[in-house]
N, C-alpha and C positions, 0 to 999 in steps of 0.2 A: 791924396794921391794926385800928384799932377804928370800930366802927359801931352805932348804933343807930336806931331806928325808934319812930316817935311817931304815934299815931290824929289824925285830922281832927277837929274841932269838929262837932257834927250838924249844922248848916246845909250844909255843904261835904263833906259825908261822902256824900251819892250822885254827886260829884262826885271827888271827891279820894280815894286809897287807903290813902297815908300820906305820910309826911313819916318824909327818915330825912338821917342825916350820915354822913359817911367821913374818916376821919383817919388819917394815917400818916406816917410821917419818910419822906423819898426813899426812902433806903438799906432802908427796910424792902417799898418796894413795888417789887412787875411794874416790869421796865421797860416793857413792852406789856403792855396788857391787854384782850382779847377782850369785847369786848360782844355779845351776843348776844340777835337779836330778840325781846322778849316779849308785843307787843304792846298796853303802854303808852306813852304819849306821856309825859315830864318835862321840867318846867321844872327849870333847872340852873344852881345858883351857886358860882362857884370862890372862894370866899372866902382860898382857899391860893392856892398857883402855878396857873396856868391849865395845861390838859393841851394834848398835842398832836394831833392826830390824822392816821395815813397814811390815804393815798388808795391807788386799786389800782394806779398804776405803782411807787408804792413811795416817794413822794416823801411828806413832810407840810405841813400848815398849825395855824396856833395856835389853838384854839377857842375862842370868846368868853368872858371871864369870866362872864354871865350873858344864858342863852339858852332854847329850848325844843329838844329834840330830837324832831326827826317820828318818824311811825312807821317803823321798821327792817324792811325785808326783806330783807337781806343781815347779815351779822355786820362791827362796825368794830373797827381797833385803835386803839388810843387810850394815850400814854405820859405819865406827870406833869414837867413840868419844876422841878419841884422839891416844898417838904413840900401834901402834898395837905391839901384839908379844902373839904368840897364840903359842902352842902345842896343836899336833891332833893325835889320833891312832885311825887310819884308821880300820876297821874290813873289812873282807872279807864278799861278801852277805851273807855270810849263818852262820859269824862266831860271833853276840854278842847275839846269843840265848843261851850259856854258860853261860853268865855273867846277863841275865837279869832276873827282878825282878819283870815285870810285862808285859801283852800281849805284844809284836811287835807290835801287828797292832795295837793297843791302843797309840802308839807314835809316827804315821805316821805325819808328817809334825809339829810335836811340839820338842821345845826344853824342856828336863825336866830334873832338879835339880839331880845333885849327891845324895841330901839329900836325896831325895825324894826316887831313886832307892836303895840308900844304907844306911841311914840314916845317925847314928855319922860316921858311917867308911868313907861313903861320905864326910860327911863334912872334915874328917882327911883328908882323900886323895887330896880333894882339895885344902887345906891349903897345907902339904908338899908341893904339886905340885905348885903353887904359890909361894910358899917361896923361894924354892930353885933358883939360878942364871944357874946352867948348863943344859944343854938338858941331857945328860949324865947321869945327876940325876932323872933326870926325868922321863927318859927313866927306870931306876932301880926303881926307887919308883912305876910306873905304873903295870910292869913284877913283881912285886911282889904281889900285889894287884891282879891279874886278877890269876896270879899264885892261888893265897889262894883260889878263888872263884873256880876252875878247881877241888875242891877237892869234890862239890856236882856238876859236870856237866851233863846236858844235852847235850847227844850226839848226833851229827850232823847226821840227818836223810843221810845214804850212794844217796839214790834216789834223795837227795834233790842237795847233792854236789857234784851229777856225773852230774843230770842235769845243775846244773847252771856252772860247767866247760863246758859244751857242747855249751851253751850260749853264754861266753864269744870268745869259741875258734870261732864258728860261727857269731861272732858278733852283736849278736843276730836276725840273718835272718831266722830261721826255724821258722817253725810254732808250734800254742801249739800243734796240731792235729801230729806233725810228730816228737818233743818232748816225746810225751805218746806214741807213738809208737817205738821209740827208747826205748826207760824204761820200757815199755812194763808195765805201769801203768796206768788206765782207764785216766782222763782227768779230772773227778769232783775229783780224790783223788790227783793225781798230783796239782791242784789248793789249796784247802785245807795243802799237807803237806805243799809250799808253802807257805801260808797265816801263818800258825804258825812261819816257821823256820825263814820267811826272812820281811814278813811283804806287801810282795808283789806277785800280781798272776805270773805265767809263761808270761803271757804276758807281763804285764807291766815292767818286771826284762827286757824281751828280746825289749823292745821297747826304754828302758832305756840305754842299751848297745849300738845299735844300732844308737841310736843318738850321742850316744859320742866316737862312732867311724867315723861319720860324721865330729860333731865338732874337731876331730883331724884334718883332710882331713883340713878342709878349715880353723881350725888356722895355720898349718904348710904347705900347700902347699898353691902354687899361684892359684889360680880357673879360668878357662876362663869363664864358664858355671855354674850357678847353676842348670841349667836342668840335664846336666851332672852327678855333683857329685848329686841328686836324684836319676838317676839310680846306680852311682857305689854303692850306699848305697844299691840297690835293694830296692826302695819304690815302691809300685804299680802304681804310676802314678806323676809329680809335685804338683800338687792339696795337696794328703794322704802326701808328702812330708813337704808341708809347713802347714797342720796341724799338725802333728806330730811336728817339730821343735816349732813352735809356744807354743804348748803345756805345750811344754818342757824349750824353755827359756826364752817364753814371747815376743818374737822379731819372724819376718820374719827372712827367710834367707837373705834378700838384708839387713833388716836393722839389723840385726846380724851383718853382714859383714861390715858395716859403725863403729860398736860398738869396730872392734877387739879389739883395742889396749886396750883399757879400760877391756873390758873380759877378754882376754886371763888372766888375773892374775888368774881364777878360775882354769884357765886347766892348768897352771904350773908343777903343782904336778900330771902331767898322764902322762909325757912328756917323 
């Protein structure tokens, strides 16, 4: 599995996080692969085999070659049908409400069509972007596209992108109650600005963080305890701990931990 990760242009960089690729022969990848919510929205091109994805009664559908994935509050499984090689640009939480063409929250755990968001320009975009062989072009075709759309932006609620820096620096340990008191914005309007910009309340962005500053902990360090890393996460008790995790990846933390090697390919790219 090779992947790498590439910075945005400064125009697109309060907007964009990064831009990275994924490459792998079949035989070397997951046949399932756990995604798990992090609280970015990505736009997503299968320049390789297009992947599949199961639903919860166990059945699958084929996911577009080039689409946006809402924001996730559940974890999906997702398997390649054949050699993978994706490009992803990454959006910051607060950063594809510029670009979008219809609610946030209206795309929360759905993959939806370029066409669909952008119609022919979509479909152009997608096409270049498939056609072309370099990342490098790809990368210019995408910064130029998101560029054109910057020119009717909706601008980033300031409230919305002080709070959710405040989130990630705290790894999302505060509370919403001491969030609106930081902001010194009531708690129903902080939710609300929220729910438009990002597609997610306060809480669920900070519970989101939170866990995946967990799963860094125990994909890259050795764990003696998972009692332990519970509290250095500051969970309120193991219990809230491993519902929380669960939640989130679909797995306990013991049998997460049985899982790494085969997961760790989702958290690559946070590394």
């Amino acid at each position: 599995m090779n992947h790498q990760i590439f910075e945005p242009g400064a125009d697109l960089a309060p907007f964009v996080e990064c831009y990275w690729t994924l490459e792998s022969q079949k035989e070397k990848t997951p046949e399932r692969n756990t995604i798990v919510p992090d609280g970015r929205m990505k736009m997503i091109f299968h320049y390789g085999a297009p992947y599949k994805r199961y639903t919860e009664n166990g059945d699958s559908i084929i996911l577009p070659k080039c689409f946006v994935i809402g924001q996730l509050t559940r974890p999906i499984e997702v398997e390649p049908t054949g050699q993978t090689g994706t490009f992803f640009v990454c959006f910051h939480p607060y950063g594809f409400l510029s670009f979008a063409t219809m609610p946030i929250k209206e795309m929360e755990n759905t993959a939806v069509p370029l066409e669909k968001l952008y119609g022919k320009e979509g479909i152009t975009l997608g096409q270049n972007i498939l056609n072309t062989r370099s990342t490098m072009e790809r990368i210019q075709l995408i910064e130029a596209f998101l560029l054109s759309r910057l020119t009717d932006t909706k601008t980033v609620d300031y409230i919305v992108k002080s709070t959710v820096d405040t989130i990630l620096t705290a790894n999302g340990q505060l509370s919403v109650d001491e969030l609106s008191r930081q902001t010194n914005v009531n708690r129903r309007q902080l939710v609300r600005k929220f729910s438009l910009a990002i597609g997610l309340s306060p809480k669920q962005l900070s519970k989101t963080i939170r866990l995946q500053a967990t799963l860094k902990i125990l994909l890259n360090q050795k764990i003696t305890s998972l009692i332990g890393l519970a509290y250095e996460g500051e969970f309120y008790d193991q219990a809230h701990f491993i519902k929380d995790f669960k939640e989130f990846t679909g797995l306990t933390p013991k049998e997460f931990y049985g899982e790494e090697l085969k997961m760790s390919l989702i958290f690559d790219k946070m590394e």
